[in-house]
N, CA, C and O atoms as CSV, one atom per row, in Angstrom:
chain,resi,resn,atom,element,x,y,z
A,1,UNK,N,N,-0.238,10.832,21.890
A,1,UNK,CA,C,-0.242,10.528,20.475
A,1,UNK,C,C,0.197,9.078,20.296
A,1,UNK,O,O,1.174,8.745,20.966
A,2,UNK,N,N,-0.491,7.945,19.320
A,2,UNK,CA,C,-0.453,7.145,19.063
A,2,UNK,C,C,0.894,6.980,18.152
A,2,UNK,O,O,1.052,7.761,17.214
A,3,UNK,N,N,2.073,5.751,18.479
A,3,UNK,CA,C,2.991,5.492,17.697
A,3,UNK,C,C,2.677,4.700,17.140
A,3,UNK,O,O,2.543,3.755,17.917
A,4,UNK,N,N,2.262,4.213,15.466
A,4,UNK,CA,C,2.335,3.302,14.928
A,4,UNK,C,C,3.602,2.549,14.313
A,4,UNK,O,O,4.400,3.169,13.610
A,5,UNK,N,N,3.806,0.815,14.679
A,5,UNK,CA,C,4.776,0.558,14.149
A,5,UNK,C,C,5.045,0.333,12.919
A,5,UNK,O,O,4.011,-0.082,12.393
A,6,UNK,N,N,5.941,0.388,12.126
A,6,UNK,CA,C,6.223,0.100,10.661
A,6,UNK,C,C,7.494,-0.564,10.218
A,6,UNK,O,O,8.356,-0.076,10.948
A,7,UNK,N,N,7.897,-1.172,9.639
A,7,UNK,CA,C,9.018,-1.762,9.115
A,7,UNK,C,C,10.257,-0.780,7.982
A,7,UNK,O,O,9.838,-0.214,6.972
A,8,UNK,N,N,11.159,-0.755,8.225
A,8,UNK,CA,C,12.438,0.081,7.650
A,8,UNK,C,C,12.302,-0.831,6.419
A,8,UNK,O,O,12.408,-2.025,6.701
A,9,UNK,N,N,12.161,-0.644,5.545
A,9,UNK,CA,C,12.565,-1.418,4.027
A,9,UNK,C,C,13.924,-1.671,3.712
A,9,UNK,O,O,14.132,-2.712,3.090
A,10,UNK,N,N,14.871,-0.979,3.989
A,10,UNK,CA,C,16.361,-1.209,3.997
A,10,UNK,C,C,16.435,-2.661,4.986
A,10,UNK,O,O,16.994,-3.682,4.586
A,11,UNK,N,N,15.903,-2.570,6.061
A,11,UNK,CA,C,16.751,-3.908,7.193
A,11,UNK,C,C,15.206,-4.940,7.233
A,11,UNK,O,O,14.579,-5.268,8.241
A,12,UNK,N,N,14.948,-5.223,6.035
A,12,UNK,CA,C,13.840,-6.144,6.056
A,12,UNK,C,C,14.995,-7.579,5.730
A,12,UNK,O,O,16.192,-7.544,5.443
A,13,UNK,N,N,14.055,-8.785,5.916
A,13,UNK,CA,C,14.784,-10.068,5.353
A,13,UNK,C,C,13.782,-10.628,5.020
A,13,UNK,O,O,12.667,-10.249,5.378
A,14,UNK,N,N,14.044,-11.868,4.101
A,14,UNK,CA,C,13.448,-13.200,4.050
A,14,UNK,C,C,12.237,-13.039,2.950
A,14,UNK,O,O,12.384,-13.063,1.728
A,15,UNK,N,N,11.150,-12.890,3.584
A,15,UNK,CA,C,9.596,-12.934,2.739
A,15,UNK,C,C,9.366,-11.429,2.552
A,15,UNK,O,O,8.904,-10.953,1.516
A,16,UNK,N,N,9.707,-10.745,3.582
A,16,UNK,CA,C,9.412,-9.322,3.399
A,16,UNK,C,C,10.439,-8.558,2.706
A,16,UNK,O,O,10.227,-7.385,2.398
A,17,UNK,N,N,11.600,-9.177,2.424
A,17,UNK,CA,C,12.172,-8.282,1.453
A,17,UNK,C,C,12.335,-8.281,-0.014
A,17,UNK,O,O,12.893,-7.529,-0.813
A,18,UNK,N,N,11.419,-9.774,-0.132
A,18,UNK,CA,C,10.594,-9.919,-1.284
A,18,UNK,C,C,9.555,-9.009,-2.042
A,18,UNK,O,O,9.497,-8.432,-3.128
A,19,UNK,N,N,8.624,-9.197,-0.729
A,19,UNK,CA,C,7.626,-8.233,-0.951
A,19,UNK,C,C,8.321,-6.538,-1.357
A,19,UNK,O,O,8.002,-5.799,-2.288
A,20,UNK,N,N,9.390,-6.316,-0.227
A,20,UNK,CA,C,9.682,-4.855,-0.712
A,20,UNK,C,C,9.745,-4.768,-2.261
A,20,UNK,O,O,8.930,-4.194,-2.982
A,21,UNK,N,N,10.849,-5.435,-2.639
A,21,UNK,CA,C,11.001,-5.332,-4.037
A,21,UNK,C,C,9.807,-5.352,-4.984
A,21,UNK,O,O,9.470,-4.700,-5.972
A,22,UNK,N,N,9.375,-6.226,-4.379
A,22,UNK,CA,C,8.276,-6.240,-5.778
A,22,UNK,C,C,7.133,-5.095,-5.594
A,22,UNK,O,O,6.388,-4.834,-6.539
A,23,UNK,N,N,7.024,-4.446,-4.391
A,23,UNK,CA,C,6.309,-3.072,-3.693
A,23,UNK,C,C,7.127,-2.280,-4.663
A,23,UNK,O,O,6.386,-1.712,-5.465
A,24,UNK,N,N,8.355,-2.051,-4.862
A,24,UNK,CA,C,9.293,-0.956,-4.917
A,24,UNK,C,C,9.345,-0.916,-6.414
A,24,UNK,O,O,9.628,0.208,-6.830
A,25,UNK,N,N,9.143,-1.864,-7.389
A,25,UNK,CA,C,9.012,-2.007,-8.771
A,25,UNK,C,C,7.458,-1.971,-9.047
A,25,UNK,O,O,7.264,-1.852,-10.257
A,26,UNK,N,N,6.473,-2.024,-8.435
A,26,UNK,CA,C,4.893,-2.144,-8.643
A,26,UNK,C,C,4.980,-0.246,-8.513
A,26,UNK,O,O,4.472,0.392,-9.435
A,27,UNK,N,N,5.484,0.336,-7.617
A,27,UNK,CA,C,5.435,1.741,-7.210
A,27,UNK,C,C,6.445,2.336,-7.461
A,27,UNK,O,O,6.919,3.171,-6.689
A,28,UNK,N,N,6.932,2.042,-8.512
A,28,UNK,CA,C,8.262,3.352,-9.477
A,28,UNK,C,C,9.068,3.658,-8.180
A,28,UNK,O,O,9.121,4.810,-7.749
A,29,UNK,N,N,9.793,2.458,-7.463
A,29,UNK,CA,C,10.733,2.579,-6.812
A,29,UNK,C,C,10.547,3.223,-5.445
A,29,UNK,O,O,11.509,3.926,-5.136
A,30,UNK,N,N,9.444,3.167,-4.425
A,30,UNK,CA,C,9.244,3.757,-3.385
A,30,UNK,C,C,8.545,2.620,-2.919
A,30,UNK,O,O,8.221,1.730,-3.706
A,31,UNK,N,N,8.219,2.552,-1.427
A,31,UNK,CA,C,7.595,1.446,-0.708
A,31,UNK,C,C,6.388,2.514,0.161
A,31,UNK,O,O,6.491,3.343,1.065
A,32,UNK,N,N,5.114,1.915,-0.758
A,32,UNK,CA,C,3.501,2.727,0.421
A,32,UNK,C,C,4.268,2.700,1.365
A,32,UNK,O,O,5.372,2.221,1.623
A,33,UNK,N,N,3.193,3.540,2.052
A,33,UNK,CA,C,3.300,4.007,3.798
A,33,UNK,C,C,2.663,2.720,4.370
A,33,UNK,O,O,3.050,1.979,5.273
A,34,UNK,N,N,1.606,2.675,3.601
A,34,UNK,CA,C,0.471,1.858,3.928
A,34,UNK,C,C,1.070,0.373,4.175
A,34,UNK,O,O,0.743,-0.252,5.184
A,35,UNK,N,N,2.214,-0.323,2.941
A,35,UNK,CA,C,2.683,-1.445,3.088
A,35,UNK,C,C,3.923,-1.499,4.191
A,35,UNK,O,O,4.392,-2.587,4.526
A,36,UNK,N,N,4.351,-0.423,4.654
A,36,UNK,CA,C,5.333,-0.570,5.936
A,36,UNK,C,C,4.931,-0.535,7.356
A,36,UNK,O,O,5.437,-0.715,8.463
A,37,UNK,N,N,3.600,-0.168,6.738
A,37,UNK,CA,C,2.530,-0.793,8.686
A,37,UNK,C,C,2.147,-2.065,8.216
A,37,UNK,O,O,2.822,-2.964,8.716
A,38,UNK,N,N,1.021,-2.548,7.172
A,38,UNK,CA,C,1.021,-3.884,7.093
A,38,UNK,C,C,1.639,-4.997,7.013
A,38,UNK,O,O,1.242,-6.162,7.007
A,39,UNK,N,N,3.043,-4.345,6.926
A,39,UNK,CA,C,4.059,-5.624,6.829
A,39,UNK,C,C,4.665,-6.050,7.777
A,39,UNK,O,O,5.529,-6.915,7.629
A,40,UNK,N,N,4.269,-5.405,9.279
A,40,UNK,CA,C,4.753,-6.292,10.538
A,40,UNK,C,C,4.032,-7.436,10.474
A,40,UNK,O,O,4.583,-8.517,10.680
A,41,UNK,N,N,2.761,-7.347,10.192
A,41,UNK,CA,C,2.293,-9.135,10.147
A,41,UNK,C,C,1.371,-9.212,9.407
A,41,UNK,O,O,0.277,-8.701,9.166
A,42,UNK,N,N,2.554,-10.548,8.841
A,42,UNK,CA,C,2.118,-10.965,7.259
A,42,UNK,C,C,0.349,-11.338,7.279
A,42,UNK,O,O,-0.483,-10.790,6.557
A,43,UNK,N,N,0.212,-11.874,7.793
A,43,UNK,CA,C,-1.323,-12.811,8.272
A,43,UNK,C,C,-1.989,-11.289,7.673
A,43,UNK,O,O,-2.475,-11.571,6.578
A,44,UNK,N,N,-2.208,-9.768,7.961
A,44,UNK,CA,C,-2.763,-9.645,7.275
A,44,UNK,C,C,-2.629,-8.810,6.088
A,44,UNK,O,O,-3.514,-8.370,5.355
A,45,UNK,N,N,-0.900,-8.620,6.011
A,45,UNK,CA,C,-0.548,-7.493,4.328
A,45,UNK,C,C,-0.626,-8.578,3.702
A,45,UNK,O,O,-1.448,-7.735,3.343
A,46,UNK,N,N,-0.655,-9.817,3.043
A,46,UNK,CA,C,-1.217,-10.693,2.126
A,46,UNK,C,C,-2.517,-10.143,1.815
A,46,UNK,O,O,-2.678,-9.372,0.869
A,47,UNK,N,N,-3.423,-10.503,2.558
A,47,UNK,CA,C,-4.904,-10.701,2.270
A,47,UNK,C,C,-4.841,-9.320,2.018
A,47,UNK,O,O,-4.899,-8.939,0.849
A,48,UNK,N,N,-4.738,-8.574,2.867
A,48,UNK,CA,C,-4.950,-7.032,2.192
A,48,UNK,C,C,-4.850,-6.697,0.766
A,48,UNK,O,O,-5.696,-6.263,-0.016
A,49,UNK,N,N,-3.442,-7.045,0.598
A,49,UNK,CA,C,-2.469,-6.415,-0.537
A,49,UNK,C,C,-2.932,-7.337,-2.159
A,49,UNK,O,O,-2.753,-7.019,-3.335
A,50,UNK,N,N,-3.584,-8.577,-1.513
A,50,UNK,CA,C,-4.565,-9.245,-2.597
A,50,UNK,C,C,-6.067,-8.274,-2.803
A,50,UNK,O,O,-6.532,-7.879,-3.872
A,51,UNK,N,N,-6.508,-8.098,-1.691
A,51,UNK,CA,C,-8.398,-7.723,-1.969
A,51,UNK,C,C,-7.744,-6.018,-2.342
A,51,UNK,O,O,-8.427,-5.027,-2.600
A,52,UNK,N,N,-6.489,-6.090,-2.276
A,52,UNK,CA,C,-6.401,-4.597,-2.715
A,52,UNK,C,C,-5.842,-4.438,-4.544
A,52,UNK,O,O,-5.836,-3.386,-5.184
A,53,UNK,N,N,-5.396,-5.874,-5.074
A,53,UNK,CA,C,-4.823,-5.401,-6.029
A,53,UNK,C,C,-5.948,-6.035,-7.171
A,53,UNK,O,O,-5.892,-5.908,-8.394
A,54,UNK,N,N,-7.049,-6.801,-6.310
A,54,UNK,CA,C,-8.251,-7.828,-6.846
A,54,UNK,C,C,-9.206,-6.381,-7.485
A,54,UNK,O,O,-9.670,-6.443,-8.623
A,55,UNK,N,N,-9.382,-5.326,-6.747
A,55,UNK,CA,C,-10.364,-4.101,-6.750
A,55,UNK,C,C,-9.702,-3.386,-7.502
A,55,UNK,O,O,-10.152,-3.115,-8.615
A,56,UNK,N,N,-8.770,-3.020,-7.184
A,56,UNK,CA,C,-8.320,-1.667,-7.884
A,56,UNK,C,C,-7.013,-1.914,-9.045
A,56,UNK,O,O,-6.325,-0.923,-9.293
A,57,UNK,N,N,-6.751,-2.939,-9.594
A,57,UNK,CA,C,-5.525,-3.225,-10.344
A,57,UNK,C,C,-5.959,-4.193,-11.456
A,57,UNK,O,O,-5.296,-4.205,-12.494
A,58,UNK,N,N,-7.040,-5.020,-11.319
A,58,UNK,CA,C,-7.600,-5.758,-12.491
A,58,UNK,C,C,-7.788,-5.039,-13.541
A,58,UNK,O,O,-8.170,-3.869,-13.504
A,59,UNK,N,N,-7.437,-5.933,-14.970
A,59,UNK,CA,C,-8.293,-5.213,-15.897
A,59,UNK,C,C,-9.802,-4.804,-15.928
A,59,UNK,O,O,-10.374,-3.804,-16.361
A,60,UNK,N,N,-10.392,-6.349,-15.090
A,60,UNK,CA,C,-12.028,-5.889,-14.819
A,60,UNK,C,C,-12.206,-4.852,-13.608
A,60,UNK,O,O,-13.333,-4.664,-13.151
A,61,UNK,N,N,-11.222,-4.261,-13.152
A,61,UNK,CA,C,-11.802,-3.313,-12.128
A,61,UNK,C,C,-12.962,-2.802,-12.078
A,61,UNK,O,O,-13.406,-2.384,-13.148
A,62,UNK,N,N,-13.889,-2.659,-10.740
A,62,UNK,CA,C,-15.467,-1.903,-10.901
A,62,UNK,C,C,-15.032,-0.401,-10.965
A,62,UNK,O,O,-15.561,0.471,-11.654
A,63,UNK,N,N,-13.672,-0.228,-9.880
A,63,UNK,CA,C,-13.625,1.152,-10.015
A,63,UNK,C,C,-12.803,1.696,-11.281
A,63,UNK,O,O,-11.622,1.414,-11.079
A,64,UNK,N,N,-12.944,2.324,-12.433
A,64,UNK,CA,C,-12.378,3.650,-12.870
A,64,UNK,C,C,-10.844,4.023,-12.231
A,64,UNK,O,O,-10.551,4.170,-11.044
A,65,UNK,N,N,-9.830,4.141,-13.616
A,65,UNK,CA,C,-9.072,4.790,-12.665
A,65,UNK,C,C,-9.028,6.146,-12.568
A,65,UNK,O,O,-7.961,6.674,-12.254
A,66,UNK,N,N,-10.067,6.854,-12.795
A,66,UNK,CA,C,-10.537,8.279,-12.563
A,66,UNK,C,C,-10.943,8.174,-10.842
A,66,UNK,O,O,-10.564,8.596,-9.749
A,67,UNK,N,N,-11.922,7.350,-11.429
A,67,UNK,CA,C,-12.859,7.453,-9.775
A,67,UNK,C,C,-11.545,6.656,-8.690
A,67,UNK,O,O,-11.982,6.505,-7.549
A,68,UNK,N,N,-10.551,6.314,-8.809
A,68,UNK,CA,C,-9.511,5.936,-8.035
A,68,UNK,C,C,-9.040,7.070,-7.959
A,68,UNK,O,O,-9.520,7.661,-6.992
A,69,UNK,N,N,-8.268,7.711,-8.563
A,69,UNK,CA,C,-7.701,8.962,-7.937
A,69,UNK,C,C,-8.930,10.578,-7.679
A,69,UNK,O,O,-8.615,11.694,-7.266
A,70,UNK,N,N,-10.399,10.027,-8.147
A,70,UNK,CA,C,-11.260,11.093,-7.194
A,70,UNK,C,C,-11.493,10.579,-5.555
A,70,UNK,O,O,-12.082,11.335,-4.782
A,71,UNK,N,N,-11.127,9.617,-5.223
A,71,UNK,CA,C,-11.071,8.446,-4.242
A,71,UNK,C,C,-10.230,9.106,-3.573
A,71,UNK,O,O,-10.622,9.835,-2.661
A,72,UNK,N,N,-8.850,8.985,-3.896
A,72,UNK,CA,C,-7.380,8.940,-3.343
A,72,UNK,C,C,-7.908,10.922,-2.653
A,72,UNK,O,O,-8.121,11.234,-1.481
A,73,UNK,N,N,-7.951,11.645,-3.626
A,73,UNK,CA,C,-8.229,13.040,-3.467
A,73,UNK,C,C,-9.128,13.390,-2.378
A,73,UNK,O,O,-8.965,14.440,-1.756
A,74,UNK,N,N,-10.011,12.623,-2.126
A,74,UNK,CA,C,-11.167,13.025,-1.107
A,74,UNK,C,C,-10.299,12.245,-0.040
A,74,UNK,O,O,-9.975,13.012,0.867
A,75,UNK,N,N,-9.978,11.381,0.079
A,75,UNK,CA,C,-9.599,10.920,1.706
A,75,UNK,C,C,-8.240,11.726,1.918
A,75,UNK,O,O,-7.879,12.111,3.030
A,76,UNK,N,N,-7.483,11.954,0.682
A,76,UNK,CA,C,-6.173,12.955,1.294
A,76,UNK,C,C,-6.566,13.951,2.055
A,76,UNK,O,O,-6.019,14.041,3.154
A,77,UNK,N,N,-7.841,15.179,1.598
A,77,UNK,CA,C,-8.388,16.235,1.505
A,77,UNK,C,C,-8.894,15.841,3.178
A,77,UNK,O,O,-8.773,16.726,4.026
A,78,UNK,N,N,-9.404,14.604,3.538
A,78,UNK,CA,C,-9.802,14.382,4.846
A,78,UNK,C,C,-8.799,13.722,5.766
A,78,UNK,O,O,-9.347,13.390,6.816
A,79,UNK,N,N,-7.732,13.473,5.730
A,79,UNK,CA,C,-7.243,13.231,6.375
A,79,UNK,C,C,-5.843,14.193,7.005
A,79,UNK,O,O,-4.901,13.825,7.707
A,80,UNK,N,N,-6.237,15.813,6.310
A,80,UNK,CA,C,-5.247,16.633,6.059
A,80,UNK,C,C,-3.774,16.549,5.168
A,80,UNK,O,O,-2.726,17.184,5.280
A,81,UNK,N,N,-4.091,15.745,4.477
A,81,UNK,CA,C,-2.602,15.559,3.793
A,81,UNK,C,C,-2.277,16.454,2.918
A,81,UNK,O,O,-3.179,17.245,2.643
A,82,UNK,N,N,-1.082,16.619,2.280
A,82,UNK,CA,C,-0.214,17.278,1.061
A,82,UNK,C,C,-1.090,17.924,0.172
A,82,UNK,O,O,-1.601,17.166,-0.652
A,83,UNK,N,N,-1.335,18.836,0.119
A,83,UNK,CA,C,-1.960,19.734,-1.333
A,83,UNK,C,C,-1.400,18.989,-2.808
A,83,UNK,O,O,-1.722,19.460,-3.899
């Protein structure tokens, strides 16, 4: 089984404990899963965490935030996650 690494949000410093915060106030006080693997290196949770907030967080968004959480629902549903 594959260990992926991730970053503790408590013992972050510097640029990344920037980012936590402003993760942790963007997300009603919790830090993604998703942003504690991308945040071992910055080079690419920037660009990500931009083409991610460019798509799905604009007022001009293409997607719906319906079709965002029919989105979120189908890959949970496939990836076995939480009912």
């Amino acid at each position: 089984m594959t260990r992926i690494l991730t970053i503790n949000p408590k013992q972050t410093r510097g640029l990344r404990k920037l980012l936590v915060w402003v993760n942790k106030r963007q997300y009603g006080g919790v830090v993604p899963g998703i942003y504690t693997i991308l945040a071992r290196d910055l080079n690419i949770a920037l660009p990500t965490g931009w083409l991610y907030n460019y798509l799905h967080m604009r007022k001009g968004s293409p997607i719906s935030r319906l079709q965002r959480e029919m989105l979120a629902t189908v890959v949970n549903g496939l990836v076995g996650g939480a009912p």
